[in-house]
Structures are given as structure tokens and as C-alpha cells.
TORVEX-97938 format. One line per 2 residues: for each residue x, y, z of N, C-alpha, C, O. Coordinates in pm, whole numbers. Layout:
REM TORVEX-97938
X:Y:Z:X:Y:Z:X:Y:Z:X:Y:Z  ... .
REM end
This chain:
REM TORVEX-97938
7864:9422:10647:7812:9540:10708:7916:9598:10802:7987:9521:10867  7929:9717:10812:8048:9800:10899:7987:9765:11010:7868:9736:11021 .
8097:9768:11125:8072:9787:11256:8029:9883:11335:7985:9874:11449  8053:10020:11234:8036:10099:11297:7878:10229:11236:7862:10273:11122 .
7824:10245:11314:7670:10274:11229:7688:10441:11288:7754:10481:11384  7603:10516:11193:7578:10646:11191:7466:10656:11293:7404:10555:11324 .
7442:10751:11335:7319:10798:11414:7304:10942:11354:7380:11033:11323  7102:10905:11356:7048:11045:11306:6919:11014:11350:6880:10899:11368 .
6816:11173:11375:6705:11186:11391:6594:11145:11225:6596:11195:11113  6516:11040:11284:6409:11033:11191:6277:11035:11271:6237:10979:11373 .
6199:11165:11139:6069:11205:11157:5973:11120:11156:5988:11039:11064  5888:11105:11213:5759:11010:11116:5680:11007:11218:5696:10993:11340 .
5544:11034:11109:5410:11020:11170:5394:10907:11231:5450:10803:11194  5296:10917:11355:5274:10785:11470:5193:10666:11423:5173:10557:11477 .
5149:10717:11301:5048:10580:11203:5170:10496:11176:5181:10394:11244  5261:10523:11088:5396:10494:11021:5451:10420:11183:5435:10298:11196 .
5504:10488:11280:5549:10424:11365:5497:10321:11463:5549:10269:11561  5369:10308:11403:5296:10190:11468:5269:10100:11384:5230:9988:11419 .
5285:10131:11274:5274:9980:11182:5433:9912:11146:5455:9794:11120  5518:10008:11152:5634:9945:11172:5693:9895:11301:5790:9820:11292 .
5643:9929:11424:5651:9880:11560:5609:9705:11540:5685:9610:11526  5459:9709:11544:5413:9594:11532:5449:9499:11415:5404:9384:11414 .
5536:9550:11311:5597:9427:11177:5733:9385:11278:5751:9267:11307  5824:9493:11327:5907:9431:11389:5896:9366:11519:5989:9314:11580 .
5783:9372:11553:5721:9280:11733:5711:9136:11661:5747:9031:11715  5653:9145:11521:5617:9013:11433:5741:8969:11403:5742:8846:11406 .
5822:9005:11381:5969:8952:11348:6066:8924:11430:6175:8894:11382  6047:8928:11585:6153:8969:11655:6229:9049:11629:6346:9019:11657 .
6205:9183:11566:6349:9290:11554:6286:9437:11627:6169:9477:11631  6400:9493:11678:6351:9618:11704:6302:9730:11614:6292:9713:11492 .
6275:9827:11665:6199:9924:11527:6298:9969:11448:6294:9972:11325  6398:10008:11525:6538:10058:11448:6605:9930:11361:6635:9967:11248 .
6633:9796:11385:6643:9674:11324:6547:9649:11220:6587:9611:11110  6415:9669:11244:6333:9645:11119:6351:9742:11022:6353:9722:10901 .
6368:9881:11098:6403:9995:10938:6541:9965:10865:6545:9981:10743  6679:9912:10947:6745:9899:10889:6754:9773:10806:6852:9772:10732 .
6675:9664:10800:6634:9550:10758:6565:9604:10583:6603:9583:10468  6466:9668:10634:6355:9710:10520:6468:9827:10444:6482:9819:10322 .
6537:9921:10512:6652:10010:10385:6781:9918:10332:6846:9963:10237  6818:9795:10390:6922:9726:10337:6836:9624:10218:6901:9584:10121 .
6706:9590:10230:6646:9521:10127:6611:9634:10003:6641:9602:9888  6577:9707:10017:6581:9802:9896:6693:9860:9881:6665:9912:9773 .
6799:9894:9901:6879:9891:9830:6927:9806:9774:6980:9843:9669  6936:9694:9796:6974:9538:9732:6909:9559:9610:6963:9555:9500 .
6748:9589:9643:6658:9556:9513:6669:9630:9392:6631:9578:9287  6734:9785:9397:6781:9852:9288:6906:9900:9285:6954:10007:9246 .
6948:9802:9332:7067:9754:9313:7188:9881:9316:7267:9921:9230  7162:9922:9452:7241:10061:9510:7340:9970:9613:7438:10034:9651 .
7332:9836:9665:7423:9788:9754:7416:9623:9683:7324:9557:9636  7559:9598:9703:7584:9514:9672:7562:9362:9737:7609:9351:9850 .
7516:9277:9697:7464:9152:9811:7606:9091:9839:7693:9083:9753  7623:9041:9997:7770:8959:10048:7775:8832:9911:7881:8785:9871 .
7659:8800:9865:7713:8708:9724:7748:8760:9615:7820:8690:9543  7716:8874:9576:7764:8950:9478:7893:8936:9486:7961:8860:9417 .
7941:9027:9593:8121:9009:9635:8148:8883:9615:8255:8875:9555  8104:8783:9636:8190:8663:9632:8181:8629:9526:8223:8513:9518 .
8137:8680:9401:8084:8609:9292:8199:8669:9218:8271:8609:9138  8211:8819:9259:8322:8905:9124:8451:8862:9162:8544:8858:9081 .
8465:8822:9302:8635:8790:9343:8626:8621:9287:8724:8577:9227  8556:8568:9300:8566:8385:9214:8610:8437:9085:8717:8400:9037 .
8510:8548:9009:8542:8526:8874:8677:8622:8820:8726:8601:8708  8730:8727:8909:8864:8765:8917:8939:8715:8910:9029:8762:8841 .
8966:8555:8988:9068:8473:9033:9046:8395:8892:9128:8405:8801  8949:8330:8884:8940:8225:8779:9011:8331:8636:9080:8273:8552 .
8988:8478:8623:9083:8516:8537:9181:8527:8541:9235:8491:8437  9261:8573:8634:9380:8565:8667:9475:8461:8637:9588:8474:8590 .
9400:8334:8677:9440:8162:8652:9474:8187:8513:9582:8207:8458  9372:8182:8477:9342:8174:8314:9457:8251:8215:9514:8192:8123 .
9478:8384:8250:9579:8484:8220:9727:8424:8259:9822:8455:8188  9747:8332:8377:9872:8272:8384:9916:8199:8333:10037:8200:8311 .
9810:8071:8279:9830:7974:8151:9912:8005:8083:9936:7939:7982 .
REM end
């Protein structure tokens, strides 16, 4: 994850901001931590961001070609 994060205004009805208040009071995260929690899991899930194991999976199997190609 970058170090460095965007800032922007988000809208939302006070129903919405009270059921996400109280999931992140349940989690220990702040409201802004729980939204960015809940938009980094969906993107994972359709597969718009890549998981930190993903990366490690294509650079293992890069190298292991590479090896292989030097044989």
C-alpha cells in the first residue's frame, strides 16, 4: 500500500454512516479505516487489485523461469 493517500469528500446518508460507524467501533478501526478496509477487500474480490501474495507469487514464478531459461 502507498504511503501516501488521496483525500476526498464522501457523501452518505446518516443510516449508512451509522452502520458503518458501529462495524468499525466492532473492529477497532476508524470509519475512514473501515471504508478503506471494506474498498481494498472488494477490489481484491474482482480482482481490480492485486493481493501482496499475488506479487510474490508472479516474481517466484519469473525467477524460477529465468533459472530455467539459463540451464
Amino acid at each position: 500500500m502507498s504511503l501516501t493517500k488521496k483525500t476526498f469528500v464522501l457523501r452518505i446518508n446518516d443510516e449508512t454512516f451509522s452502520a458503518l460507524a458501529k462495524w468499525a467501533e466492532d473492529e477497532f478501526r476508524s470509519v475512514n479505516g473501515q471504508i478503506e478496509m471494506i474498498l481494498e477487500k472488494a477490489l481484491k474480490d474482482v480482482c481490480r487489485k492485486k493481493m501482496k501474495t499475488d506479487i510474490v507469487k508472479v516474481k517466484t514464478y519469473q525467477k524460477k523461469a529465468e533459472i530455467k531459461k539459463n540451464i
